[in-house]
Residue frames as a rotation matrix with the C-alpha (Angstrom) as fourth column:
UNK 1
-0.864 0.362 0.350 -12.75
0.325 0.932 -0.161 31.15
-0.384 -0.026 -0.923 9.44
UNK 2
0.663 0.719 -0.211 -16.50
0.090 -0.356 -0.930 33.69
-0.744 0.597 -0.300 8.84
UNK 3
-0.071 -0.269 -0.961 -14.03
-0.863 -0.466 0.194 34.71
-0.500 0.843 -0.199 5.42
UNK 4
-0.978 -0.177 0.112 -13.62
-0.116 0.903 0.414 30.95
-0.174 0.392 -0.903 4.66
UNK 5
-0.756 0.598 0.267 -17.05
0.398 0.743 -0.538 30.39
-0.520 -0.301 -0.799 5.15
UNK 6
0.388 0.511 -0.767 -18.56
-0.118 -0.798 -0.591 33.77
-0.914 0.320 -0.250 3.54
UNK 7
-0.828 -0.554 -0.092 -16.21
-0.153 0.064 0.986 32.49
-0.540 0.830 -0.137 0.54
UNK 8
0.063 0.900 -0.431 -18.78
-0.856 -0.173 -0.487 32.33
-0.513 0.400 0.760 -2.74
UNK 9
-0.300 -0.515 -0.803 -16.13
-0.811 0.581 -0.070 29.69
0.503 0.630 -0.592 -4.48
UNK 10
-0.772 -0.518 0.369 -16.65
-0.634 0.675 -0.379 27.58
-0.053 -0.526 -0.849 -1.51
UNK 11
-0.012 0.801 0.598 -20.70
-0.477 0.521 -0.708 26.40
-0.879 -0.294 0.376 -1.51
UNK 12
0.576 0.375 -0.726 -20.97
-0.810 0.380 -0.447 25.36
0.108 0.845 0.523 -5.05
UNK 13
-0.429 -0.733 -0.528 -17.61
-0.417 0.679 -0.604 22.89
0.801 -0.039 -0.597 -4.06
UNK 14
-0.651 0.469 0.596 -19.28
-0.492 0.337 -0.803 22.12
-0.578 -0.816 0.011 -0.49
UNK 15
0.365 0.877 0.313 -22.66
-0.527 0.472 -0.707 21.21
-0.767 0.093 0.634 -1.99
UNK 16
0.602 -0.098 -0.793 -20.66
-0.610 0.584 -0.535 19.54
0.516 0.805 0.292 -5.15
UNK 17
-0.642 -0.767 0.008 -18.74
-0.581 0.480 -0.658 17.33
0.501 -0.427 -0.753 -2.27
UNK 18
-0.445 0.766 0.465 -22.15
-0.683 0.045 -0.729 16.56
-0.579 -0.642 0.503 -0.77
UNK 19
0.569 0.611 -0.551 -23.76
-0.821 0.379 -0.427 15.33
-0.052 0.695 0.717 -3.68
UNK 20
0.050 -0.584 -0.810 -20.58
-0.630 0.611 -0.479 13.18
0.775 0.535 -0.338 -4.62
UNK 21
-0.719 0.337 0.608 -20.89
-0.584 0.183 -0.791 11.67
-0.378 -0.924 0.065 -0.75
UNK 22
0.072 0.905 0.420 -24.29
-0.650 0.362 -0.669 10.69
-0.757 -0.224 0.614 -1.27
UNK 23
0.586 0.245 -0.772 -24.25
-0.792 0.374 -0.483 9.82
0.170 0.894 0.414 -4.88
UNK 24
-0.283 -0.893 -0.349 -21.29
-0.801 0.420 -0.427 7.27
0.528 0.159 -0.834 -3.72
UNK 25
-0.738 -0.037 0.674 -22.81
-0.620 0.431 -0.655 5.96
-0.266 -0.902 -0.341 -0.64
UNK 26
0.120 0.951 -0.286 -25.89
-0.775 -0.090 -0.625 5.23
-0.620 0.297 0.726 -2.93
UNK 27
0.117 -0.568 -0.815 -23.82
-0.746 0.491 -0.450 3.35
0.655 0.660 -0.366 -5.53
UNK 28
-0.583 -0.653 0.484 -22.12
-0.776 0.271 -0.569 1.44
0.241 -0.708 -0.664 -2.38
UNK 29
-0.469 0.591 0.656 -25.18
-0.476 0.457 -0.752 0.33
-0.744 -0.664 0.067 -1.21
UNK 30
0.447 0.608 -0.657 -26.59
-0.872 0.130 -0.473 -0.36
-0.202 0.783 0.588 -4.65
UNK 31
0.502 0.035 -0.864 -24.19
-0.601 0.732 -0.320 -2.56
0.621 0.681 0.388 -5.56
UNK 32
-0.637 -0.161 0.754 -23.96
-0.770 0.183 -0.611 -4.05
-0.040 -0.970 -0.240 -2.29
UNK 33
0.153 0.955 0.255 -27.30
-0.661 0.290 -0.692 -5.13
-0.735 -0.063 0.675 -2.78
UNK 34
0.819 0.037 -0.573 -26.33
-0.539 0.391 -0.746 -6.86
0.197 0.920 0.340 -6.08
UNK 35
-0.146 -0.891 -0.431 -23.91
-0.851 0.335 -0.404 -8.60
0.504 0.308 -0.807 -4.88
UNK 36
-0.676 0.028 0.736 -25.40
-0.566 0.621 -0.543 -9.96
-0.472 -0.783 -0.404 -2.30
UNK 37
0.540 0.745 -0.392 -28.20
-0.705 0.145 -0.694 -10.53
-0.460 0.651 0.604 -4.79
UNK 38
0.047 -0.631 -0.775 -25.25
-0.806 0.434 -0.402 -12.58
0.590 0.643 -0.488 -7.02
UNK 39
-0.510 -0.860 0.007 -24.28
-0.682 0.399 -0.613 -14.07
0.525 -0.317 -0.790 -4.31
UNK 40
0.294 0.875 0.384 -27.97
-0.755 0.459 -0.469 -15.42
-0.587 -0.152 0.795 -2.88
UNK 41
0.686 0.628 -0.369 -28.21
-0.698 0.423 -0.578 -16.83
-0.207 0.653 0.728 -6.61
UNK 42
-0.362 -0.854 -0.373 -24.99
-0.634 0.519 -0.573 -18.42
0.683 0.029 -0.730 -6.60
UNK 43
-0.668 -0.115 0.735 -25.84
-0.643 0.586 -0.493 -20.29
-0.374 -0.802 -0.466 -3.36
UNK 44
0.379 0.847 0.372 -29.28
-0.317 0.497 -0.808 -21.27
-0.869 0.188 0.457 -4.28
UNK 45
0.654 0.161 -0.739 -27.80
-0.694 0.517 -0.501 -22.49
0.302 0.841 0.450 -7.84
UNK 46
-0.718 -0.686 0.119 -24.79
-0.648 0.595 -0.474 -24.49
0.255 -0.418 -0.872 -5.49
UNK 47
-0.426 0.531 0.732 -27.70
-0.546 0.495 -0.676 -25.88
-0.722 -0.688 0.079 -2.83
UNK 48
0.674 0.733 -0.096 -30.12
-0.628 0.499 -0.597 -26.85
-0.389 0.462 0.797 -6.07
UNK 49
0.141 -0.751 -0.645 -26.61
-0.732 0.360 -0.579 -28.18
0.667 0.553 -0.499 -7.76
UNK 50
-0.844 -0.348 0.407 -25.68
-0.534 0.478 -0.697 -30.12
0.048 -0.806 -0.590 -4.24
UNK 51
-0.329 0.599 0.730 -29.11
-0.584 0.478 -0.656 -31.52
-0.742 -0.642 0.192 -3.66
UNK 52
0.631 0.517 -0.578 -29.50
-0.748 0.209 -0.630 -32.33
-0.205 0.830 0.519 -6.89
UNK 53
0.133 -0.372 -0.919 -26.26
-0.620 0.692 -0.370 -34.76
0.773 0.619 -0.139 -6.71
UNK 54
-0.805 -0.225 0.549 -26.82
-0.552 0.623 -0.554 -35.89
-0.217 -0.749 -0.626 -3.63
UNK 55
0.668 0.744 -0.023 -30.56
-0.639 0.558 -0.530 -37.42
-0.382 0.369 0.847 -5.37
UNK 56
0.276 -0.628 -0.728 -27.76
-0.763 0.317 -0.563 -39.04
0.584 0.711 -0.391 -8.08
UNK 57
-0.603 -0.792 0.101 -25.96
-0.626 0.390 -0.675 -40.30
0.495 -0.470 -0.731 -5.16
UNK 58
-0.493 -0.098 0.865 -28.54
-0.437 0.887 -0.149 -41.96
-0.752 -0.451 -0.480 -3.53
UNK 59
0.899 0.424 -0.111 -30.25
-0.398 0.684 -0.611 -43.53
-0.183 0.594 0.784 -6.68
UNK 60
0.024 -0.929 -0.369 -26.49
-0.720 0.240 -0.651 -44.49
0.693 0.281 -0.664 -7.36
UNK 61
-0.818 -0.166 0.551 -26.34
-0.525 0.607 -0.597 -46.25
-0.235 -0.778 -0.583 -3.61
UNK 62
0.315 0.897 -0.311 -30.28
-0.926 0.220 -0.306 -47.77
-0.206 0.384 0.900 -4.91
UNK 63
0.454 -0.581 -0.675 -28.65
-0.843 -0.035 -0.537 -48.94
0.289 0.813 -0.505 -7.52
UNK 64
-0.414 -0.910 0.019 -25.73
-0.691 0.301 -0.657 -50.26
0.592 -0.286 -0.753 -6.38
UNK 65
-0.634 0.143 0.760 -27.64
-0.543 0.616 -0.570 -52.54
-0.550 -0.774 -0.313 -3.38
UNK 66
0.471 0.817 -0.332 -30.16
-0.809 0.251 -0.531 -53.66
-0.351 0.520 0.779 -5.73
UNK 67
0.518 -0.408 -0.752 -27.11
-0.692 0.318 -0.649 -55.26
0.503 0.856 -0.118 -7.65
UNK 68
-0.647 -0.649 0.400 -25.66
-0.753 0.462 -0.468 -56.74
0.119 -0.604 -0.788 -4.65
UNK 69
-0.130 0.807 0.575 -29.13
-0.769 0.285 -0.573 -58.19
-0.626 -0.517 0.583 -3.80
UNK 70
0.774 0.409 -0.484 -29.08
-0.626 0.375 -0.684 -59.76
-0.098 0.832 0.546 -7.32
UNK 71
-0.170 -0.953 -0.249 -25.91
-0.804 0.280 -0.524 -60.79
0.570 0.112 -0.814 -7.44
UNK 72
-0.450 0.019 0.893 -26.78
-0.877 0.181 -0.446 -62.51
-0.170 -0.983 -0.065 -3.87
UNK 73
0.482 0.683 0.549 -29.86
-0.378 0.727 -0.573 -64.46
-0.790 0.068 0.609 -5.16
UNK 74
0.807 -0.079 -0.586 -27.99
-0.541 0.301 -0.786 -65.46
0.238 0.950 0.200 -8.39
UNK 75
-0.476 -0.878 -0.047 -25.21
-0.763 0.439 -0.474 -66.99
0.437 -0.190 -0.879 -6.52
UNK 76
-0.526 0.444 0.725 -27.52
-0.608 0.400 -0.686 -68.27
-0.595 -0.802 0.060 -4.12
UNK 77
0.502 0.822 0.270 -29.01
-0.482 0.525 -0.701 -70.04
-0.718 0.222 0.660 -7.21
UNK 78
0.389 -0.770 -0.506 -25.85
-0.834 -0.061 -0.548 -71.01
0.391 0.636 -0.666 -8.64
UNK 79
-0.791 -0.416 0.449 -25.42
-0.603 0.406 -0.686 -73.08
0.103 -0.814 -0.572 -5.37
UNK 80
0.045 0.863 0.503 -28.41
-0.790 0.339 -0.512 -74.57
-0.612 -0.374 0.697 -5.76
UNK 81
0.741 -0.079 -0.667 -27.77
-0.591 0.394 -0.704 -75.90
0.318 0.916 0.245 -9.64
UNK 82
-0.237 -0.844 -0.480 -24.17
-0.739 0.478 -0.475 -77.22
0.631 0.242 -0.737 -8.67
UNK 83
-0.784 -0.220 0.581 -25.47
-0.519 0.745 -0.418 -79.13
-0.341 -0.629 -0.698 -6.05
UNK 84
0.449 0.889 -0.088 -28.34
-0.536 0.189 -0.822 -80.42
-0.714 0.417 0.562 -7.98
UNK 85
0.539 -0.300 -0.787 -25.99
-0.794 0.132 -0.594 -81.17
0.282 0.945 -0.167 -10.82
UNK 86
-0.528 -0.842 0.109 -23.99
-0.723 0.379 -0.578 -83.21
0.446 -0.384 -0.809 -8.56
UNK 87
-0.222 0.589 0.777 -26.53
-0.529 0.596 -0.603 -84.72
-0.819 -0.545 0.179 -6.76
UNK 88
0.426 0.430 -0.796 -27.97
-0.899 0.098 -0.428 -85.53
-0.106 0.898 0.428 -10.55
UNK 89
0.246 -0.695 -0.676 -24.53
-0.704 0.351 -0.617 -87.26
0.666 0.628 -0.403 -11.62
UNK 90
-0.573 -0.522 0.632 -24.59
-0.810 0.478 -0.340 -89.41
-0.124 -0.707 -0.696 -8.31
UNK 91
0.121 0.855 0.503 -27.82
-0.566 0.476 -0.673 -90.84
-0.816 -0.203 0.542 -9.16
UNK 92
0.487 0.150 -0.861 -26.57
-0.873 0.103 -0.476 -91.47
0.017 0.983 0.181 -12.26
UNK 93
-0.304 -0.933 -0.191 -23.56
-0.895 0.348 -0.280 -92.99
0.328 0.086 -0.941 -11.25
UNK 94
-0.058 0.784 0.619 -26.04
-0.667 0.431 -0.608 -94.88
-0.743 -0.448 0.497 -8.68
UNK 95
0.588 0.790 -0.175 -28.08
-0.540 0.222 -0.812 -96.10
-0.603 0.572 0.557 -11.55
UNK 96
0.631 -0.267 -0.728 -25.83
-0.736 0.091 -0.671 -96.98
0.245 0.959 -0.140 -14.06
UNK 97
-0.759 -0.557 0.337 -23.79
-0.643 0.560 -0.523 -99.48
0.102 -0.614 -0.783 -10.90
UNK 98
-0.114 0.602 0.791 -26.82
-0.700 0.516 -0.494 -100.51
-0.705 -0.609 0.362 -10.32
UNK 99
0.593 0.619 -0.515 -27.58
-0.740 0.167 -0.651 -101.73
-0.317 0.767 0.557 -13.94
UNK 100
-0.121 -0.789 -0.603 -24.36
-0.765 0.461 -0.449 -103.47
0.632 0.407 -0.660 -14.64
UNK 101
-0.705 -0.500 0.503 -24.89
-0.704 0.578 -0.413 -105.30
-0.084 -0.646 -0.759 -11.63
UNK 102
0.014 0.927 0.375 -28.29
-0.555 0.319 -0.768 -106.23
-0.832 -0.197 0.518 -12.22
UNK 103
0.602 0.158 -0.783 -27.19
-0.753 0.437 -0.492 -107.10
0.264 0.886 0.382 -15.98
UNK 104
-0.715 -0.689 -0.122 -24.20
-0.568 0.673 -0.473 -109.44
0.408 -0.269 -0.872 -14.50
UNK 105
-0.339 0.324 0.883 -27.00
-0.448 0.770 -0.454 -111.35
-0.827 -0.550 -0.116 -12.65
UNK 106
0.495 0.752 -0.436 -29.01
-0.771 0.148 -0.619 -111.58
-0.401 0.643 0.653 -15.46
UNK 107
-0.272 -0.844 -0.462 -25.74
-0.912 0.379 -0.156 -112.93
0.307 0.379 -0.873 -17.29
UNK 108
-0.725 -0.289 0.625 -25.46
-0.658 0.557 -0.507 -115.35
-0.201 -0.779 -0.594 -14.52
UNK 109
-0.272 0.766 0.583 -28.86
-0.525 0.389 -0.757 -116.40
-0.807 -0.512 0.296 -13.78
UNK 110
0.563 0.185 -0.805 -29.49
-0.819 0.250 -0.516 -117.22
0.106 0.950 0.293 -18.00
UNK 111
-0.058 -0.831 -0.554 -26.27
-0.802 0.370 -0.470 -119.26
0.595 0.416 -0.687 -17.86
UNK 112
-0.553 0.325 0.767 -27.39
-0.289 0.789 -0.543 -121.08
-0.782 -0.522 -0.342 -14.54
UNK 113
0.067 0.968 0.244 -31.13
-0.403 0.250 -0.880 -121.81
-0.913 -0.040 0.407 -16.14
UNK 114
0.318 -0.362 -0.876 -29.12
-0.933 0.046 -0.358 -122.58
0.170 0.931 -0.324 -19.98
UNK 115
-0.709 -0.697 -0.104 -27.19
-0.601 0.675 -0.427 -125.71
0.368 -0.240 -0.898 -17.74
UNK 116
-0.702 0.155 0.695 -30.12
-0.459 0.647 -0.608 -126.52
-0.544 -0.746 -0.383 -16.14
UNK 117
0.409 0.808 0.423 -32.11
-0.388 0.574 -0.721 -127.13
-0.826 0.131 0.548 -19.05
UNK 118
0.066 -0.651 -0.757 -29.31
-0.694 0.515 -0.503 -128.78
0.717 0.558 -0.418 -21.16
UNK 119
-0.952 0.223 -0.212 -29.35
0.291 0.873 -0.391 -131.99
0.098 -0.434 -0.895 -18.10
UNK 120
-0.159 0.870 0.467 -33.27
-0.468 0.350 -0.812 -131.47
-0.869 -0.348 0.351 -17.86
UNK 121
0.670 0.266 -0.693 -33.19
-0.742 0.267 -0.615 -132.05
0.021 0.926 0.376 -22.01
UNK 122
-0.493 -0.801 -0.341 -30.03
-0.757 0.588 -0.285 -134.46
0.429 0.117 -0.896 -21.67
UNK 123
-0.849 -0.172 0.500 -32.02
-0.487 0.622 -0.613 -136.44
-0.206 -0.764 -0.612 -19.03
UNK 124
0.269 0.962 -0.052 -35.27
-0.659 0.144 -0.739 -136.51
-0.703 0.233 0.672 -20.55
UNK 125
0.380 0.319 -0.868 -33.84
-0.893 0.373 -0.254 -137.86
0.242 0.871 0.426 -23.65
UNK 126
-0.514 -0.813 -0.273 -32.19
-0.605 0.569 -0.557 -140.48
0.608 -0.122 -0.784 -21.92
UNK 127
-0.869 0.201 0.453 -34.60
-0.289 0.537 -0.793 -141.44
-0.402 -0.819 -0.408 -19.65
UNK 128
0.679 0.732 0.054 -37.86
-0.246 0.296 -0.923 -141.97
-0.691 0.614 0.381 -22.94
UNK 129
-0.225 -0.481 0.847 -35.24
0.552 0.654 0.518 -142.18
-0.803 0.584 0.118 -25.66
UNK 130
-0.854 -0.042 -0.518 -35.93
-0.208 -0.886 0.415 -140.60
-0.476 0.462 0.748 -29.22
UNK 131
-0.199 0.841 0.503 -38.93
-0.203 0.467 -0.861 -141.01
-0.959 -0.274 0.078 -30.17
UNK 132
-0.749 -0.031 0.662 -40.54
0.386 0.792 0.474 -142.99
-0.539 0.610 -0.581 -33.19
UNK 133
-0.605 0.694 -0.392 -42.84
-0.789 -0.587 0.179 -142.27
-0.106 0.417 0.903 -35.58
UNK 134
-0.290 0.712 0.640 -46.05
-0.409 0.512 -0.755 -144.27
-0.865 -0.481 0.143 -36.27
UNK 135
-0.978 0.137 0.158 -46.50
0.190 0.269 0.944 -146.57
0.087 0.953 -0.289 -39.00
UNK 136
-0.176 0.840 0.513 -49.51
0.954 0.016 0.300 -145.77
0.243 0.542 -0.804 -41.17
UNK 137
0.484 0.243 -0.841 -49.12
0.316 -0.944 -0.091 -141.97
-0.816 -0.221 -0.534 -39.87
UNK 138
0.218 -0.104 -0.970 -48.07
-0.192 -0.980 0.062 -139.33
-0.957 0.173 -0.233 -42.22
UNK 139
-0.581 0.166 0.797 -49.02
0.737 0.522 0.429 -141.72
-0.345 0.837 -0.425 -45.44
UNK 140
-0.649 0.679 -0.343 -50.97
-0.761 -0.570 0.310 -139.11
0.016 0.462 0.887 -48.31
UNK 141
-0.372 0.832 0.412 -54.24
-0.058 0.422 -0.905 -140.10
-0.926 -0.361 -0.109 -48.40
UNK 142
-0.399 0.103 0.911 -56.57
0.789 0.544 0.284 -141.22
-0.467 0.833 -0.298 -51.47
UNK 143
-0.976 -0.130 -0.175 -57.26
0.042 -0.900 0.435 -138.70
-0.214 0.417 0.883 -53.59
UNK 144
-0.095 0.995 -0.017 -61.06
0.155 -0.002 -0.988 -137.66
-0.983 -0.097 -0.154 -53.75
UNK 145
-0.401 -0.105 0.910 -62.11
0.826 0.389 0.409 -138.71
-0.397 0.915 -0.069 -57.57
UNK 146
-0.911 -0.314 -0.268 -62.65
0.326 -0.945 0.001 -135.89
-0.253 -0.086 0.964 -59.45
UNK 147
-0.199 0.978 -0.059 -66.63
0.178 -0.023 -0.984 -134.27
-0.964 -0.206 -0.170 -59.67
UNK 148
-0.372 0.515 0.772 -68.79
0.841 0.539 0.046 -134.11
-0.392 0.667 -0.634 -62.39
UNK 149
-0.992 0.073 0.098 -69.72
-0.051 -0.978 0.204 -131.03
0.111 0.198 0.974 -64.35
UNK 150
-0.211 0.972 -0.099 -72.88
0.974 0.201 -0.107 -129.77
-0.085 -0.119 -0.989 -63.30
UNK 151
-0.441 0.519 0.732 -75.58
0.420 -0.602 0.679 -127.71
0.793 0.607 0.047 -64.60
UNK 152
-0.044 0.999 0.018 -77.24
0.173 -0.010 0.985 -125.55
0.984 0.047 -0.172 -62.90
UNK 153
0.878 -0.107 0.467 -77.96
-0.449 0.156 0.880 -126.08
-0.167 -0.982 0.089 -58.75
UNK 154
-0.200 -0.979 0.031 -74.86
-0.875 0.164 -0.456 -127.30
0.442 -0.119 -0.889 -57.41
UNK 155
0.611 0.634 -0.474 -75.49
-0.336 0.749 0.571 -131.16
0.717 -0.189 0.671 -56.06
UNK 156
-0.245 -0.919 0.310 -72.88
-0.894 0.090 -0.438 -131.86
0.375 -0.385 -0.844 -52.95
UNK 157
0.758 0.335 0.561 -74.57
-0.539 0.804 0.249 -135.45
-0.368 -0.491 0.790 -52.16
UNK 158
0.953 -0.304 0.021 -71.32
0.304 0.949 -0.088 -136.62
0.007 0.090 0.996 -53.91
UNK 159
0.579 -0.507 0.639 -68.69
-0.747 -0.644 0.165 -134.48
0.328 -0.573 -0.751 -52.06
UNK 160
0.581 -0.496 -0.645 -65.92
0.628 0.777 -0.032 -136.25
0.517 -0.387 0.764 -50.51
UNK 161
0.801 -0.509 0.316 -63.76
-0.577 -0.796 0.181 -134.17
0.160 -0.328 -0.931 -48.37
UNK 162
0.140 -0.960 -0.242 -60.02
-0.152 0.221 -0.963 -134.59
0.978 0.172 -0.115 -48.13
UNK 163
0.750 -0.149 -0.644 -57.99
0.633 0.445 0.634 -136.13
0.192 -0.883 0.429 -45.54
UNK 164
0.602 -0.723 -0.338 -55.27
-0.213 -0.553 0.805 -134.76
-0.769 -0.413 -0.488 -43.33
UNK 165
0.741 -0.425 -0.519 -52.38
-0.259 0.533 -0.806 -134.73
0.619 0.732 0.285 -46.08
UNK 166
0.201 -0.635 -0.746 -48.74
0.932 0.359 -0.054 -135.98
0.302 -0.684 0.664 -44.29
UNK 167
-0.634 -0.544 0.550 -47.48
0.278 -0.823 -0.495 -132.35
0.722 -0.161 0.673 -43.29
UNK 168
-0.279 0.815 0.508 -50.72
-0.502 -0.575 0.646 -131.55
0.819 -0.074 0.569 -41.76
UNK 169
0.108 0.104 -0.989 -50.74
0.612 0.777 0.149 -134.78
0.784 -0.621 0.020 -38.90
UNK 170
0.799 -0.004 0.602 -50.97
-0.395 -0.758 0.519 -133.30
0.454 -0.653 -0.607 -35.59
UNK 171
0.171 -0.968 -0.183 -48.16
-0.686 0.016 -0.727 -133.40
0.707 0.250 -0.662 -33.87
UNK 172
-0.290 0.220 0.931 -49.20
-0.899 0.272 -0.344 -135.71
-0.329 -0.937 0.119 -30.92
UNK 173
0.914 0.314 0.257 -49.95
-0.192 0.893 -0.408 -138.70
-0.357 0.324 0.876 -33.28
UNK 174
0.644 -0.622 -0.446 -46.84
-0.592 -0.035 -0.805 -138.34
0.485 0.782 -0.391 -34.99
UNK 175
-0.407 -0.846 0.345 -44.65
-0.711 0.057 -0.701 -139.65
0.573 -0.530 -0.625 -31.87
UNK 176
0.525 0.672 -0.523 -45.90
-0.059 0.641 0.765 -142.89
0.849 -0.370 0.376 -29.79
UNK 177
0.601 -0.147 -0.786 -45.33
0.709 0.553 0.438 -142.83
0.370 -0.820 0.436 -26.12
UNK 178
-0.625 -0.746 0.231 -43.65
0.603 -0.649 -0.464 -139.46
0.496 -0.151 0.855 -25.71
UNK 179
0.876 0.452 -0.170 -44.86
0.462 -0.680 0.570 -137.08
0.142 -0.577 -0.804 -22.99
UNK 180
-0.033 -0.644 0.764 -43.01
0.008 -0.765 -0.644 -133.84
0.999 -0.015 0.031 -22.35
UNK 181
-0.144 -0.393 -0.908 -41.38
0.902 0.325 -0.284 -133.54
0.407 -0.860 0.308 -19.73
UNK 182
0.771 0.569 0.288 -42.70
0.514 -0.822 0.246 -130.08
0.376 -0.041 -0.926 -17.51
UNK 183
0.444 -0.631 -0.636 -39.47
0.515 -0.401 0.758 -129.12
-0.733 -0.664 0.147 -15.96
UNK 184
-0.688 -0.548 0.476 -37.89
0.681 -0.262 0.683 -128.46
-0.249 0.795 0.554 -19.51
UNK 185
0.155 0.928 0.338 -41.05
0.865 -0.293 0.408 -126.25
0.478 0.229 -0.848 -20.01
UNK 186
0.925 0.087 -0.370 -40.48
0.339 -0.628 0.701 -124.09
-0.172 -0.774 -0.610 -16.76
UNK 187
0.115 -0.962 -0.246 -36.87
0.563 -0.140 0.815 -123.97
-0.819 -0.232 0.525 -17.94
UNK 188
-0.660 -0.287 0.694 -37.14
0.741 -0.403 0.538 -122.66
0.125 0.869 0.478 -21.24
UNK 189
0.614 0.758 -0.220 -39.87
0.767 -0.508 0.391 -120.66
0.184 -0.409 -0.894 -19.67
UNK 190
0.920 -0.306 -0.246 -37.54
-0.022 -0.665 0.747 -118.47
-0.392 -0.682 -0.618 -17.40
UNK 191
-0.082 -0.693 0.716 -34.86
0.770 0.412 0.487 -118.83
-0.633 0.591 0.500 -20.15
UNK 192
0.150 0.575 0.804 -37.04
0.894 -0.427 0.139 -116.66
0.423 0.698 -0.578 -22.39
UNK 193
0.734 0.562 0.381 -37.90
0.340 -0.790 0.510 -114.31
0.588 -0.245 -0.771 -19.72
UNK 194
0.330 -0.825 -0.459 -34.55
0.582 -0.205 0.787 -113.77
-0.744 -0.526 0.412 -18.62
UNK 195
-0.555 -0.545 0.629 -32.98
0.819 -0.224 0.528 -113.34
-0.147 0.808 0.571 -22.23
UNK 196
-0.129 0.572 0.810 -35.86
0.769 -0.459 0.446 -110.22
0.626 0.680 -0.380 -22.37
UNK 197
0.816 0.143 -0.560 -35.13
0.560 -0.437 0.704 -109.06
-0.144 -0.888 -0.436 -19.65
UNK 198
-0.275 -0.961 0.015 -31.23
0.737 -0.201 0.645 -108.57
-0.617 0.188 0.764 -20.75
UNK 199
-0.510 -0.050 0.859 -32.36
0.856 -0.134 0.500 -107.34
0.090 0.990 0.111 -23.82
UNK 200
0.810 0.422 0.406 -34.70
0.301 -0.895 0.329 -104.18
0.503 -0.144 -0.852 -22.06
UNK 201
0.879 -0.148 -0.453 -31.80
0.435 -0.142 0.889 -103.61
-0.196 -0.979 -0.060 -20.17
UNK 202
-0.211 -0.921 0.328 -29.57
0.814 0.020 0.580 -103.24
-0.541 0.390 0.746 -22.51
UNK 203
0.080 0.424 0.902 -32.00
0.752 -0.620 0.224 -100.86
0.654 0.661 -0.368 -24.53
């Protein structure tokens, strides 16, 4: 064993077995270190990679309720309109029953107030007759002789003015003993104001 050890071959192999030892364990540990180093930066680029789609995910879920919310109110005003629209088209319907009936009175009521003043005009004329005209009424009158040319100032001391001619009688002279009758008035009154009535109703 002292020959083994007293060997000269043996230290330069000893201390070159030493060196190769260390010089390994060094390495080992070096690139230990670097791996774990890799393996840090890996994580931290996973975690920044992970947190970075869980942000995605919740602007995605944002997102995503927002649209429901919209959706929500846009039905929710969808439901308003149809029943609005509906309600609309009853009123119409409403209205449009209402008019027909209201024009059928009209109808009616004209045709009543048409009969009653055909026997208020039937009865009047039966009960005065047809009236007459007046002799010496709606005779032309003498012509007014024709004026003198004058010079000068105008002179009107021999003016004549014209008479009514026949067209021009009032109508109250024309007829002797006739008085209108006031019912035939009140009828042809509310005659009128029916028939204009029909007639906005129809517009």
């Amino acid at each position: 064993m002292t020959e083994l050890l007293n060997d000269p071959a043996l230290t330069p192999s000893l201390i070159a077995f030493l060196v190769g030892v260390v010089f390994t364990s060094i390495f080992a540990a070096i690139k230990g270190k670097i791996s774990r180093s890799v393996a840090l930066a890996k994580e931290k680029v996973t975690e920044e990679k992970l947190t970075a789609f869980q942000n995605k995910t919740s602007a995605l879920e944002n997102e995503i309720s927002s649209l429901r919310s919209s959706e929500n109110r846009f039905l929710k005003h969808q439901g308003e309109l149809e029943a609005l629209t509906k309600a609309d088209k009853e009123r119409r319907g409403e209205m449009k029953n209402f008019l027909d009936s209201t024009q059928a009175t009209l109808r009616d009521e004209l045709k009543r107030q048409e009969m009653v003043l055909k026997e208020a005009i039937n009865k009047s004329q039966v009960a005065q007759g047809a009236p007459g005209v007046q002799a010496g009424f709606g005779t032309p009158a003498a012509r007014a002789t024709k004026p003198a040319p004058q010079t000068g100032l105008q002179d009107d001391r021999d003016f004549v003015p014209l008479q009514n001619p026949a067209g021009e009688t009032p109508a109250e002279n024309q007829f002797e003993g006739f008085a209108p009758d006031p019912s035939i008035a009140k009828a042809e009154s509310a005659a009128n104001a029916l028939r204009a009535a029909i007639e906005e109703g129809n517009l």
